[in-house]
C-alpha positions in Angstrom: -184.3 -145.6 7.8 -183.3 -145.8 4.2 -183.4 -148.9 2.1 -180.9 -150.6 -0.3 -184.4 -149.5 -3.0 -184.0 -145.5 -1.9 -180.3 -145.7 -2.6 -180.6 -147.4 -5.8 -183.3 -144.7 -6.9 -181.5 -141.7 -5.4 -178.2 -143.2 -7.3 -180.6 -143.3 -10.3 -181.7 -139.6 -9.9 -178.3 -138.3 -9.7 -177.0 -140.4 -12.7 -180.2 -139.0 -14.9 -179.5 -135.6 -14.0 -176.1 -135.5 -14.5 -177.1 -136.7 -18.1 -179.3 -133.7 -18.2 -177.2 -131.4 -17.2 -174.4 -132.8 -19.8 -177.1 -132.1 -22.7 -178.3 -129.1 -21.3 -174.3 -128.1 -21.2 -173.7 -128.8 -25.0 -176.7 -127.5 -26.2 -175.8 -124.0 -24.6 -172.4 -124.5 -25.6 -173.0 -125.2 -29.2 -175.9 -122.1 -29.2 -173.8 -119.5 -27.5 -169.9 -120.5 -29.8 -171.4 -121.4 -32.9 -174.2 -118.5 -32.9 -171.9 -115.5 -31.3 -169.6 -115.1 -34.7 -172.5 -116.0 -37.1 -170.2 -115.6 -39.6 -167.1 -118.6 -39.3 -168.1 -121.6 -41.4 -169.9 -124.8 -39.8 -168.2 -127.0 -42.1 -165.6 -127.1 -40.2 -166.7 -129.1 -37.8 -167.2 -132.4 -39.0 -166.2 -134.7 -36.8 -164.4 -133.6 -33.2 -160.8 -134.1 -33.1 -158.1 -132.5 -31.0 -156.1 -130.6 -33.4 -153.1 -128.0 -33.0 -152.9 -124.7 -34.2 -150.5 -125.4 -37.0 -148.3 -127.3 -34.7 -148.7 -124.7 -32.0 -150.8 -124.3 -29.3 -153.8 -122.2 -29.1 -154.0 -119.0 -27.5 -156.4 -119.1 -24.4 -158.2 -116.0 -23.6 -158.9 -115.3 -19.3 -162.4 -117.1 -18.9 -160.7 -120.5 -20.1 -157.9 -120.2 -18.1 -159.9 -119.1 -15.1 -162.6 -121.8 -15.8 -160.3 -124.5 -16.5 -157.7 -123.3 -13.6 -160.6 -124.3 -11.3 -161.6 -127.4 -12.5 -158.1 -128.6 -12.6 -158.2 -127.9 -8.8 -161.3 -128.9 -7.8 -159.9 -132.7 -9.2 -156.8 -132.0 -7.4 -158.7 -131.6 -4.3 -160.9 -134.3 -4.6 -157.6 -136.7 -5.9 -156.3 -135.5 -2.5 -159.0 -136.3 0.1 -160.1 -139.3 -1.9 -160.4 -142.8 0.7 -158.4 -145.4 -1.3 -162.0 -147.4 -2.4 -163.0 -144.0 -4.5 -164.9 -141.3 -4.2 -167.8 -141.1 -1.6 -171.3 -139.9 -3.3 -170.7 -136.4 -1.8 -167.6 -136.0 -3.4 -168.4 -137.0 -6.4 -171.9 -135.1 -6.4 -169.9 -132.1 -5.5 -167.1 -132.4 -7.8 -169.7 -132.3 -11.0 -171.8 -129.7 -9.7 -168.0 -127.8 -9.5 -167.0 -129.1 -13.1 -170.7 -128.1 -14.3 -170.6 -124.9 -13.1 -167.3 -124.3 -14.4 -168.2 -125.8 -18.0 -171.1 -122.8 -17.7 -168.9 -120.3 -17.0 -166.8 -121.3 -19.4 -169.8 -121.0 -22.0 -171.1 -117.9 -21.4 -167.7 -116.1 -21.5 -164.7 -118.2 -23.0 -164.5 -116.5 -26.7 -161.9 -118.7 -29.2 -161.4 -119.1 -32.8 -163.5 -122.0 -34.5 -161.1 -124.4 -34.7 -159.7 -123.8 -31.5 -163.7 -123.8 -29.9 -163.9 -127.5 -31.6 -160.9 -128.6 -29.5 -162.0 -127.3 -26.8 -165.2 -128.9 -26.8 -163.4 -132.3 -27.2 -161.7 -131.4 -24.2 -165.5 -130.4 -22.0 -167.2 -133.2 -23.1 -164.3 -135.6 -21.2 -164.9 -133.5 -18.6 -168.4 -133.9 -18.4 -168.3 -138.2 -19.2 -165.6 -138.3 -16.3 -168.1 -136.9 -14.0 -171.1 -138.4 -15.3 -169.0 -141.8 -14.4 -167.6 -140.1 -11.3 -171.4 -139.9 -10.3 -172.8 -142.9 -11.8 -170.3 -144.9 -9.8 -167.9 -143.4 -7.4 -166.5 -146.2 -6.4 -165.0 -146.8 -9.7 -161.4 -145.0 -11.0 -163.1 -144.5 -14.2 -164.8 -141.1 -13.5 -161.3 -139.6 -12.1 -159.6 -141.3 -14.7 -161.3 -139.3 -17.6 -160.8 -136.2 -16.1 -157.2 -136.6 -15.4 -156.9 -137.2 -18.9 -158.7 -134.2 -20.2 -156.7 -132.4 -17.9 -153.0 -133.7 -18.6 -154.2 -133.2 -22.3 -155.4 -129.5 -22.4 -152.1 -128.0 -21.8 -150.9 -130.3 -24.7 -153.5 -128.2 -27.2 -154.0 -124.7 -25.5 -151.4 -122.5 -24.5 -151.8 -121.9 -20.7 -149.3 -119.7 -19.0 -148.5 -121.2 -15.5 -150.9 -124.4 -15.5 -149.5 -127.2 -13.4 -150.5 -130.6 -13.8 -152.5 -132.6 -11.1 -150.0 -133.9 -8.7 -148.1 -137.1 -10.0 -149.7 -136.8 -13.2 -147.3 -137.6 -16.0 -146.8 -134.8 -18.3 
């Protein structure tokens, strides 16, 4: 039988390697966009903002839209069988490894412009604090909460032909 102790430390397991996997996550990221064009200027990217591409949307090439099409409903599922308290720790557990895998895919083939690959990373580290929080506390609206954002906010900055916002999110 398991104890009150043996949840706390699974709880605790989870939450550390969901923080691992975040930092594993960027580090890949910022190895594979900032070391594939060798030759675009690291200046640029001071401190991360959400920016426009002078006033316009960026252009998305297929691995983001397919990576980020399946994030957005992977949420939507989990919004959608959620019990009104939160998310149970399956859910949650498998809603990051979903988002995680998707953030990986979306390393090792998404292929943008600098300035566009800076907003973009805005955008995956939400992701990744709304299911580290997701993890760390299912319970809580918190988790969701950042996610949703990150998701009603990336159509706002990349230019994603038939993307539909999570069901009653505003737009």
């Amino acid at each position: 039988m398991k104890t009150p102790a043996d949840k706390n430390r699974r709880s605790l397991i989870a939450v550390i390697l969901v923080i691992v996997l975040v930092g594993l996550a960027y580090a890949v990221w910022t190895h594979f966009h900032h070391g594939h064009a060798g030759a675009h200027d690291h200046g640029d990217h001071g401190a991360a903002a959400l920016s426009l591409d002078d006033g316009q949307r960026w252009a998305t090439d297929e691995p983001l839209r397919i990576g980020m099409q399946r994030i957005r409903n992977a949420v939507a599922g989990t919004l959608a069988t959620a019990e009104p308290d939160g998310l149970s720790p399956a859910q949650a557990r498998a809603l990051a490894d979903t988002v995680q895998e998707n953030v990986t895919y979306l390393i090792q083939n998404c292929r943008l412009e600098p300035k566009a690959d800076a907003t973009l990373h805005v955008l995956i580290n939400q992701l990744l604090t709304g299911v580290a929080a997701a993890t760390e506390n299912p319970a809580s609206d918190d988790g969701m909460a950042k996610l949703a954002e990150a998701l009603r906010e990336y159509p706002q900055y990349f230019d994603h032909p038939g993307w539909k916002p999570l069901p009653g999110a505003q737009p």
